[in-house]
C-alpha positions in Angstrom: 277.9 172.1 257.6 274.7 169.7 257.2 272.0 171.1 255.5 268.0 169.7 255.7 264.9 170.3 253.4 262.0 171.6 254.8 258.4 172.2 253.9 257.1 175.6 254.6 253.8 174.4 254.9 254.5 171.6 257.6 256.9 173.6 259.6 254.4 176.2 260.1 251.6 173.2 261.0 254.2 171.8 263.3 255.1 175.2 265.1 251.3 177.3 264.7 252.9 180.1 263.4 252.2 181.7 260.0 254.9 180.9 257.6 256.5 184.5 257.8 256.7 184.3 261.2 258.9 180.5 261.2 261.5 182.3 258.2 261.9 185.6 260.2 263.0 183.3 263.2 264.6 180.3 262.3 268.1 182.4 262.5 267.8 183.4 265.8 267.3 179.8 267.2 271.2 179.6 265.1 269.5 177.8 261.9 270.7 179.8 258.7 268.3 179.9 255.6 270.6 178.7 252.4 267.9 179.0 250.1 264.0 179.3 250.1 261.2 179.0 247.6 257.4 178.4 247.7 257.0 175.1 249.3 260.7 174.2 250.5 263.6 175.5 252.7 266.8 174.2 252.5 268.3 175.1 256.3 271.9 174.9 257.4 272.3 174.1 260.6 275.3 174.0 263.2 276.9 170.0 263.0 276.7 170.5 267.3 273.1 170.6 267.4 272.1 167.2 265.5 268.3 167.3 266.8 267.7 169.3 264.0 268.4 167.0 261.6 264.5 166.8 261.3 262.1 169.6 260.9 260.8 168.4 264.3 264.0 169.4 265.9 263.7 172.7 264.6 259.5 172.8 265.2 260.8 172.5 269.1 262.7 175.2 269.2 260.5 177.6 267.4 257.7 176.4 269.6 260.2 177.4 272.9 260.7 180.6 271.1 257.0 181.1 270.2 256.3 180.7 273.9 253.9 177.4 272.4 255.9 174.9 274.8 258.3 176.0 277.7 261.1 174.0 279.1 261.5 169.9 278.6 258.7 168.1 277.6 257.0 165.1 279.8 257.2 161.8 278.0 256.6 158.8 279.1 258.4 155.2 278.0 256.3 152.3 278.4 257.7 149.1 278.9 258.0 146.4 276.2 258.7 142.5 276.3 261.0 142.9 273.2 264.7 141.3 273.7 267.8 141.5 271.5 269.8 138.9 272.7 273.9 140.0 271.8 276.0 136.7 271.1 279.4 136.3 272.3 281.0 136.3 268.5 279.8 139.6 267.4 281.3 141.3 270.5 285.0 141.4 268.6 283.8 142.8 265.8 280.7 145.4 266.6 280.2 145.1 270.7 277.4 147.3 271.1 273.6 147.1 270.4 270.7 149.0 271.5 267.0 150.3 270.7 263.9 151.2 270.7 259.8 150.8 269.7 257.3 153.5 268.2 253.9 152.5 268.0 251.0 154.4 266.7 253.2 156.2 264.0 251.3 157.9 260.8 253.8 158.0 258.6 253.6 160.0 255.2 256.1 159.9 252.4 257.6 163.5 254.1 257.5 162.0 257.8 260.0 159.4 255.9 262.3 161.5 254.5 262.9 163.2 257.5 263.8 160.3 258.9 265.7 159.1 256.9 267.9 162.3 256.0 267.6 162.4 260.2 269.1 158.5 260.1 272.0 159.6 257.4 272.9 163.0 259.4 273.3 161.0 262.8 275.8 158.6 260.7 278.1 161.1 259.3 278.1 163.1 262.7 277.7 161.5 265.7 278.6 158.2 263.7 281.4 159.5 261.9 280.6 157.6 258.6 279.1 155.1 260.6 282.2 153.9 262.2 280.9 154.8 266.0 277.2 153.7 265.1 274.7 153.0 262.3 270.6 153.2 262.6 268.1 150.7 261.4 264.9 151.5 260.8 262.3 148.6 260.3 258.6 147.9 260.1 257.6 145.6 263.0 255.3 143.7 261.2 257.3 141.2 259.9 259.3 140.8 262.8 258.8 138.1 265.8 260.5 138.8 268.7 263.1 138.6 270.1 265.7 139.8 267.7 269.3 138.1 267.5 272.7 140.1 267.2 274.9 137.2 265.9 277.7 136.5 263.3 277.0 135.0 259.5 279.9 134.0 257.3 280.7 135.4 253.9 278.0 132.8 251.9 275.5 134.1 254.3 272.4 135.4 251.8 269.5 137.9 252.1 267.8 140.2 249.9 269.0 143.6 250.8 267.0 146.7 250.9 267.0 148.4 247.1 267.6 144.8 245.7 265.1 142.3 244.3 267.1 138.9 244.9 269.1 137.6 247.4 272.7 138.4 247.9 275.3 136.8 249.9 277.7 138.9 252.1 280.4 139.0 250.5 278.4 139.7 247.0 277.1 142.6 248.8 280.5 144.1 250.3 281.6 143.5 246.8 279.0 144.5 244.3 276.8 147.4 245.6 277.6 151.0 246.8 277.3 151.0 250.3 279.2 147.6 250.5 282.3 148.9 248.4 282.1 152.5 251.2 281.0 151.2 254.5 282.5 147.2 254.4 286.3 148.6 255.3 284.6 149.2 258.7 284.6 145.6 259.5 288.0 144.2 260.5 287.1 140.6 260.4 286.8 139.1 256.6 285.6 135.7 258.2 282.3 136.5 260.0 280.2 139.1 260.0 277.4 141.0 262.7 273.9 140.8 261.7 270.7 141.2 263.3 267.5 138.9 262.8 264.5 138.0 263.9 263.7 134.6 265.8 262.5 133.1 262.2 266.1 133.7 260.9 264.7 137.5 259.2 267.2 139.9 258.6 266.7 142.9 259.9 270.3 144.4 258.9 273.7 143.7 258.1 275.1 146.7 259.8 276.6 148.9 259.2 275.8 148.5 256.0 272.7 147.6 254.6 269.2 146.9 256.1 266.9 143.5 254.8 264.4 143.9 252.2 261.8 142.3 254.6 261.3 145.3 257.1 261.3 148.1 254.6 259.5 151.2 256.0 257.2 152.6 253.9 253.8 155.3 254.0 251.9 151.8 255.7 254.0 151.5 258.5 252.7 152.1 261.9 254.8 150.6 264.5 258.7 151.1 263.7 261.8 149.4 265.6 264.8 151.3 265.8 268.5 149.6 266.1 271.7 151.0 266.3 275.0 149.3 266.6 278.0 150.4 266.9 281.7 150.9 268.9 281.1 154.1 271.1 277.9 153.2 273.7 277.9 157.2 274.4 277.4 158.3 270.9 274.9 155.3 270.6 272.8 156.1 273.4 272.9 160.4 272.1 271.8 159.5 268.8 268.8 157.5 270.3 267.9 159.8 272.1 267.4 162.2 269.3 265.7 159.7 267.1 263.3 159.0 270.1 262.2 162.7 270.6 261.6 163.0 266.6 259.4 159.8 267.1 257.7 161.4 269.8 256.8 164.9 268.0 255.7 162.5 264.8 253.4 161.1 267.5 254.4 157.8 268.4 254.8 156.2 271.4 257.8 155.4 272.7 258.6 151.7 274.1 262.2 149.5 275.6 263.7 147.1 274.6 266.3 145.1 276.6 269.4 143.9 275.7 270.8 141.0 277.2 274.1 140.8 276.5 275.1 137.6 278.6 274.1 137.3 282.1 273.7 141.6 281.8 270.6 143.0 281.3 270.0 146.8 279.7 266.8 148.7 278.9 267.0 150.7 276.4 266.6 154.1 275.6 268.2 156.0 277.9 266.7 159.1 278.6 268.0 160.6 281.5 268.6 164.1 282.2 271.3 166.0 283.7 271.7 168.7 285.6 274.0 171.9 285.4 274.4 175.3 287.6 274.6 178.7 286.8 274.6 182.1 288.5 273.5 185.5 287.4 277.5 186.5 287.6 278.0 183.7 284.7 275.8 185.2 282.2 277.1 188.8 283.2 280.7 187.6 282.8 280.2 185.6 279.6 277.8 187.6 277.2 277.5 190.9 279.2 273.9 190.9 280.4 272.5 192.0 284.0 269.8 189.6 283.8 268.3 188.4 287.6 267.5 185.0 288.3 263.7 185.1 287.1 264.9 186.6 283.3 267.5 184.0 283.1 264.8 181.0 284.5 262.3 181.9 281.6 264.5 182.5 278.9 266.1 178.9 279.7 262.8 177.4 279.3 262.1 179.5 276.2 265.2 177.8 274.9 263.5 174.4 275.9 265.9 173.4 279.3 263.7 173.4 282.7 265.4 175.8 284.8 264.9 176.8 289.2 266.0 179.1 291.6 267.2 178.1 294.6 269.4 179.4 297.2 272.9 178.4 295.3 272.1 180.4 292.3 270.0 178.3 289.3 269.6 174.8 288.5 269.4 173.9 284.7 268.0 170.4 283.9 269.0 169.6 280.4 267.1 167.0 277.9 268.6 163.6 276.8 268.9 164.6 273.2 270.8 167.9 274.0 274.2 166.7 273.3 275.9 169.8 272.5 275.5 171.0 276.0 278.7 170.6 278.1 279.4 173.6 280.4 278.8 176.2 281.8 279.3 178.0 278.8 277.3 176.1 276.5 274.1 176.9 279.4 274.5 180.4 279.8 274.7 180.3 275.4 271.3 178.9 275.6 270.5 182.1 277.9 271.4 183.9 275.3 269.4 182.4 272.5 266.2 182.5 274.9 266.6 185.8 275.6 266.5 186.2 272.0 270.0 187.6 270.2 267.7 190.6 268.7 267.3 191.8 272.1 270.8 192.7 272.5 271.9 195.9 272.6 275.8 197.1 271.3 278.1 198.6 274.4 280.0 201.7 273.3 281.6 202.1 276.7 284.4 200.3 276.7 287.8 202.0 276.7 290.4 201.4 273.4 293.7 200.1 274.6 296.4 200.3 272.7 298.0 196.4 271.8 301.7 195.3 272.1 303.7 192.6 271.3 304.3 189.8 274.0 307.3 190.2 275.8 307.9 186.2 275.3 307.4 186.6 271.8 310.3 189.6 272.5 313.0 187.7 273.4 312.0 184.8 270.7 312.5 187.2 268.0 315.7 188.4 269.8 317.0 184.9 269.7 316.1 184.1 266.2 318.0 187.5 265.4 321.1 186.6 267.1 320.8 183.2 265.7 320.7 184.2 261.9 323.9 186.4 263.1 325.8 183.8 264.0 325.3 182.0 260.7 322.6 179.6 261.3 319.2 179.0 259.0 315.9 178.5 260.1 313.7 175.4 259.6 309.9 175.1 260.8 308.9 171.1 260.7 305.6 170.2 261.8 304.6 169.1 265.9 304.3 165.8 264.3 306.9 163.0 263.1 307.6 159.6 262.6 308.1 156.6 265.4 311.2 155.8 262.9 312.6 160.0 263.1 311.7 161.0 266.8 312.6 157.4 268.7 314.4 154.3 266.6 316.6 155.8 264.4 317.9 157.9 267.3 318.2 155.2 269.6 315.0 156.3 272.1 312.6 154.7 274.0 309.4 155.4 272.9 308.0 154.6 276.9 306.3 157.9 277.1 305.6 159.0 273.6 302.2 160.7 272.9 300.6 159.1 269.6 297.7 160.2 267.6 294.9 158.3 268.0 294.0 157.5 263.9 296.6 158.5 261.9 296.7 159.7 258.4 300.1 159.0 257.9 303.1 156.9 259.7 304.7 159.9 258.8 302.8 162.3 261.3 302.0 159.9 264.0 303.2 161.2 267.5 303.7 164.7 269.2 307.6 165.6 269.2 309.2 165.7 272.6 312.4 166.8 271.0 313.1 169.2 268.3 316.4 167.3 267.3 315.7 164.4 265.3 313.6 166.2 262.9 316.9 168.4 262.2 319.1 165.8 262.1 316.1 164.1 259.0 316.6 167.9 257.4 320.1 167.4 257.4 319.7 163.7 255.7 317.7 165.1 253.4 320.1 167.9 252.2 323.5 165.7 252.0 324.4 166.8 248.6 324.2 170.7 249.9 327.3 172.9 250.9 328.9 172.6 253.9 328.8 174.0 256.6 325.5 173.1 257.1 324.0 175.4 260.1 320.2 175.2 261.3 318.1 176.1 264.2 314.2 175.5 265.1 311.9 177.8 268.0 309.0 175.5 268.2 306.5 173.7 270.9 307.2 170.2 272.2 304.9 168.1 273.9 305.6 165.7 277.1 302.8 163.7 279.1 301.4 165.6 282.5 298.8 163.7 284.6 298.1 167.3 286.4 297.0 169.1 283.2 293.3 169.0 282.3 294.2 167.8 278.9 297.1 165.1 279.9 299.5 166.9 278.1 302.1 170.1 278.5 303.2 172.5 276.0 306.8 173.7 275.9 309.1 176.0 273.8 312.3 174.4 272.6 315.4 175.8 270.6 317.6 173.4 268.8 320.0 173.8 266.8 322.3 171.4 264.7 325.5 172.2 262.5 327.4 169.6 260.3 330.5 169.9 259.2 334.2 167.8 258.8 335.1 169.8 262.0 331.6 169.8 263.8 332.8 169.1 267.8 331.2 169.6 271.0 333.7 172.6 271.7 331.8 174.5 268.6 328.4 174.0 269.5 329.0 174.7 272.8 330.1 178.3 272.1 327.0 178.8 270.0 325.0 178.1 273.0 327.0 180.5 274.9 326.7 183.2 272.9 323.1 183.1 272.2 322.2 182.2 276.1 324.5 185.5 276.7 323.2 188.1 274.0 319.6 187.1 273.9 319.1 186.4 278.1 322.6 187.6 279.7 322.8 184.1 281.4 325.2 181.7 281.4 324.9 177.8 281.6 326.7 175.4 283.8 327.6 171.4 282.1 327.7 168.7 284.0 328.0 164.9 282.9 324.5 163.0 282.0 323.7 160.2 279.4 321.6 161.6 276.2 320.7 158.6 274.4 322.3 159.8 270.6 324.7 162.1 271.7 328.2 160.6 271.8 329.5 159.8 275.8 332.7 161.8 276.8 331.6 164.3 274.0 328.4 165.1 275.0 326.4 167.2 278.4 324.0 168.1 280.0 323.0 171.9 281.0 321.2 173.6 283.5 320.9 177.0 284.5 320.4 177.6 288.3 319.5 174.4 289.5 317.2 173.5 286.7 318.0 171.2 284.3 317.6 173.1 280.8 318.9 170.7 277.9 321.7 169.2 276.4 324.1 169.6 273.8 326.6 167.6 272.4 328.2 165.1 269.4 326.0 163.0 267.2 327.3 159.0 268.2 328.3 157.5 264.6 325.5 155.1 264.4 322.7 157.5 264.9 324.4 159.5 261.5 324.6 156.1 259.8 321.1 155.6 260.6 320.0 158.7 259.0 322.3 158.2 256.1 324.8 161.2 257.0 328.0 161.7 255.7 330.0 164.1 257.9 330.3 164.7 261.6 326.9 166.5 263.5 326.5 168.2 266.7 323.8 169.6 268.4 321.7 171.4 271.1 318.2 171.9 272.1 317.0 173.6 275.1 314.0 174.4 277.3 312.9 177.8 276.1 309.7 178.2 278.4 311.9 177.7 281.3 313.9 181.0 280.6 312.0 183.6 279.1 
């Protein structure tokens, strides 16, 4: 959980409430108070609610609570003849580029470190470690217009910030800190993005390090703001929280525009959106009766502008609320304007005895039966290899689903199948007695365009034996009996093509009409491919579809 450092003294300057007052209610705007002494604060605060990263995030919702401000507040952006031009070469390596100007600033040496702990926050959030975006922050005057976003090479020098001589690139990716943490983040070793001023200045070499030449300090009065990065939507979220911290620190806020070829974007962009909600929402989500003027006010207590009409309430929701997504993330807000010490417990609801799922009934029963009959239990995770789940068992990996930043090629795409993972426990365990008997209840996972997520979630049973006598006749029966004793069904076979199980030894089942599974004999090269030394057969079948 992030955590800030307040002043006392300022927070209760920024808000116009006695100190007392600001500590008794920062936890029912959701900030939680880790530690407090005379002058400071240190506040934890939720990582879905990155405006308050500053104590002027936090000021603005104390103020909504205080009743000081209601709703959104008006801001204007005036318009600015500042460019950064995007060259074609950086595109490949960092596409993305956008900003902002705040004039009229006073900036004292607490005004910085907000910002900056504001700047680092964004970048392990929203930026995740500054892979999705990283902020500059720059006194304008030593920068003339318009600003370049181009490529260097690796003898390319500057003087970076915290540094009294020049450095070249790849001195600095090398030598210093941030170079050694952040420089894996560029793919490229070759060229390199960087942003300068039409007198060859450098702003930054993001996302690393800013240039020496636009430090911020306590004299700075107009302030540019870049980011870069690979996701424009995170980009344009974090700017808009850095503009409405500009804004309460009482600049003024001005575009830029990007032109990226023959495009042209002004930058930020602060447009609202809209959400509705009913009376019946809030009753249904956190139990309130509240009517439509109760639920309007405290809305705009929680700093959203909020209307009836005649299809129930319109919400309109600030630029730099990011954590609001649904319905249920408006009717929270509801709840936090309301106030959460308004809230009264409900001692009318009747007890109900609980009981185990009947699904998870018959899945015990099966696993019972199972054991019975001689077989072990193995639990392997819902991720494998490409190696395990498709090439050594001769699949196609057309429709596998793979995670998108692995960890490990180990645990890189969701199973489909529960059998290759037991024929990798069977590799594994050569050297064991034989018989070797082993079954696995667990979810697979297949593509579905018609799910809200893309994907669907089975149950499967498998089950593998190995042995010198280990046919299709013998697992067969096993699948009999348990399809028999557990569900009193039985399964038809017909002929069908499993891509590792052995043709003219090998089925398909269904039950009904429904195709259910397959069972069969392991083909000789898929047990050379695991390195097995005796025969295997196996089943697996659709569990979901049955019980």
């Amino acid at each position: 959980m992030p955590v800030i450092s307040v002043m006392l003294d300022r927070l209760e300057r920024l808000t116009g409430r006695p100190k007392e007052d600001v500590i008794e209610a920062l936890p029912w705007i959701g900030v939680h108070i880790e530690s407090i002494d005379k002058e400071y604060a240190r506040l934890e605060y939720d990582p879905n609610r990155p405006d308050f990263s500053t104590d002027y995030g936090i000021a603005r919702a104390l103020k909504g609570r205080f009743e000081k401000e209601l709703g959104i507040q008006r801001r204007n952006i005036d318009k600015s003849d500042w460019k950064i031009i995007v060259e074609e070469k950086v595109k490949p390596i960092r596409p993305f580029v956008i900003g902002l100007l705040a004039h009229d600033l006073l900036l004292d040496d607490e005004t910085i470190r907000q910002l900056i702990s504001m700047q680092e926050d964004l970048h392990q959030g929203i930026g995740r470690k500054r892979k999705k975006l990283a902020i500059g922050l720059h006194d304008i005057a030593n920068i003339r217009p318009p600003v370049k976003y181009g490529t260097v090479g690796p003898d390319f020098k500057f003087t970076p910030l915290g540094y009294k001589h020049p450095m070249s690139i790849d001195e600095i990716l090398k030598i210093t800190e941030v170079g050694r943490l952040y420089g894996p983040l560029l793919s490229k070793k070759d060229v390199f993005p960087i942003l300068m001023d039409s007198h060859n200045t450098v702003l930054s070499f993001p996302p690393i390090v800013n240039g020496t030449a636009t430090q911020v300090t306590y004299r700075t009065k107009d302030l540019l703001v870049d980011m870069t990065g690979t996701d424009m939507q995170a980009m344009e979220d974090a700017l808009a929280i850095v503009a409405e911290a500009l804004w309460d620190a009482g600049g003024k806020i001005f575009s830029i525009t990007v032109k990226d070829g023959e495009r042209e974007m002004k930058t930020p962009n602060l447009a609202t959106s809209t959400a509705r909600i009913s009376p019946e929402d809030v009753e249904k989500l956190i139990g309130l009766k509240l009517d439509s003027e109760t639920i309007v006010k405290s809305l705009r207590r929680a700093r959203l502008d909020a209307k009836e009409d005649k299809e129930g309430i319109e919400v309109r929701i600030p630029r730099y609320r990011v954590d609001i997504l649904h319905t249920v993330d408006v009717v929270e807000e509801v709840a936090y304007g309301y106030g959460s010490e308004n809230l009264t417990p409900d001692f009318g609801f009747k007890y109900s005895k609980g009981s185990e799922l009947e699904v998870n009934k018959k899945v015990e029963a099966i696993k019972r039966v199972a054991v019975g009959l001689g077989l072990q239990e193995v639990l392997t995770y819902s991720l494998s290899s490409k190696q395990t789940l498709y090439d050594r068992v001769l699949r196609d990996p057309v429709n596998a689903i793979k995670v998108e930043s692995p960890k490990s090629s180990l645990y890189e795409y969701l199973k489909d199948c529960l059998s290759p993972d037991l024929l990798r426990i069977l590799s594994e365990n050569i050297h064991e007695q034989y018989p070797q008997k082993i079954f696995e209840i667990s979810s697979v996972f297949s593509r579905d365009d018609y799910s809200e997520i893309g994907v669907k979630e089975s149950l499967s049973l498998a089950v593998a034996i190995s042995s010198d006598i280990a046919t299709f006749t013998e697992i067969r029966s096993l699948l009999d009996t348990i399809l028999l004793r557990t569900l009193g069904i039985r399964a038809e076979y017909y002929e069908g093509h499993v891509p590792f199980l052995a043709d003219g030894r090998s089925a398909k089942c269904k039950v009904g009409s429904k195709e259910i599974g397959y069972v069969g004999e392991i083909k000789p090269r898929v047990l050379l491919n695991f390195g097995l030394r005796m025969p295997v057969a196996v089943f697996e079948i659709d569990l979901s579809s049955l019980i």
